[in-house]
C-alpha positions as CSV (number, residue, x, y, z in Angstrom):
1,X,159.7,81.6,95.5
2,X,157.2,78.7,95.0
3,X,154.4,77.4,92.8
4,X,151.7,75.8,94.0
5,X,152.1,71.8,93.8
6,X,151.8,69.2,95.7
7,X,150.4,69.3,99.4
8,X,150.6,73.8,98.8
9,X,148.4,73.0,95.8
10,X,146.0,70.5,98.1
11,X,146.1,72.9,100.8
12,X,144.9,76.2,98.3
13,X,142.0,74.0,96.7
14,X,141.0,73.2,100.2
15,X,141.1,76.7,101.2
16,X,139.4,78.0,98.2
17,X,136.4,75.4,98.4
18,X,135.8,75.9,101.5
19,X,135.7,79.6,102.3
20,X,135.0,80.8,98.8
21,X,131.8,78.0,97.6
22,X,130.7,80.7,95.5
23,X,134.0,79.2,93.0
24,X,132.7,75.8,92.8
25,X,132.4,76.4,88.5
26,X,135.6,77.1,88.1
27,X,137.4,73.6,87.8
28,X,140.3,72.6,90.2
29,X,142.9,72.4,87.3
30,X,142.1,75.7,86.4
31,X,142.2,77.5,89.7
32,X,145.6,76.1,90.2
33,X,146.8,76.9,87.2
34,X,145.9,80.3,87.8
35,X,147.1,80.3,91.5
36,X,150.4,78.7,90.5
37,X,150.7,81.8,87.9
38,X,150.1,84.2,90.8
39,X,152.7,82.7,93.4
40,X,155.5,82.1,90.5
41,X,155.0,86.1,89.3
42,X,156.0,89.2,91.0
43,X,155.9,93.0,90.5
44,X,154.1,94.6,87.5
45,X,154.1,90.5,85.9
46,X,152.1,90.1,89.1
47,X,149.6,93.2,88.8
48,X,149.1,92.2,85.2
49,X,148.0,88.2,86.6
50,X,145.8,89.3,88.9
51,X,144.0,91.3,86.1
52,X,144.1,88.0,83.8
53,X,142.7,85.8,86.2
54,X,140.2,88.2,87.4
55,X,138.6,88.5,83.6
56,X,139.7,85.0,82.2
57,X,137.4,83.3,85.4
58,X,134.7,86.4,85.3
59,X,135.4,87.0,88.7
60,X,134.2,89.7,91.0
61,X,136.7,91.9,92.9
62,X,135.9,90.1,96.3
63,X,136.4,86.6,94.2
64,X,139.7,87.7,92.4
65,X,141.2,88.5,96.2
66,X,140.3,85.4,97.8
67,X,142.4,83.6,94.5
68,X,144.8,86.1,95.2
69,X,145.3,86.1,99.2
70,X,145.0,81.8,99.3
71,X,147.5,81.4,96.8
72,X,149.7,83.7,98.2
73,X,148.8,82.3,101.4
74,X,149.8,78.9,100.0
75,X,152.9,79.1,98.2
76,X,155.3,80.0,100.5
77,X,155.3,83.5,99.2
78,X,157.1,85.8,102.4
79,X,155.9,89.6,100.0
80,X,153.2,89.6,97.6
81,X,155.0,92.2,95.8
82,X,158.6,91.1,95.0
């Protein structure tokens, strides 16, 4: 399992800016800090991140997936879930 640095982090900013402009106040730092979180945790640790990040940020459901889905997209995660 992977975090999200280097060209995976470059490649989940990318992905977030562009399909998801709606995110654009949330700073770049932050989103990866929060993506890396996601990617490096797994099971119930998981569940409880996505939680975190959805009310740290103030995100919407549809907003906390798409943070959700590109990191997991972008860290070399093979199962969401363990």
């Amino acid at each position: 399992m992977r975090g999200l640095t280097g060209l995976s982090a470059k490649l989940y900013l990318k992905t977030i800016r562009e399909h998801y402009p709606d995110l654009d106040h949330i700073s770049d730092d932050v989103l990866v800090a929060h993506g890396n979180a996601l990617c490096v945790a797994s099971g119930q640790a998981l569940v409880d991140q996505a939680i975190k990040t959805k009310q740290e940020l103030e995100l919407t459901g549809k907003e906390a997936s798409a943070i959700l889905g590109s990191a997991h997209g972008s860290c070399g995660r093979k199962n969401a879930f363990g």
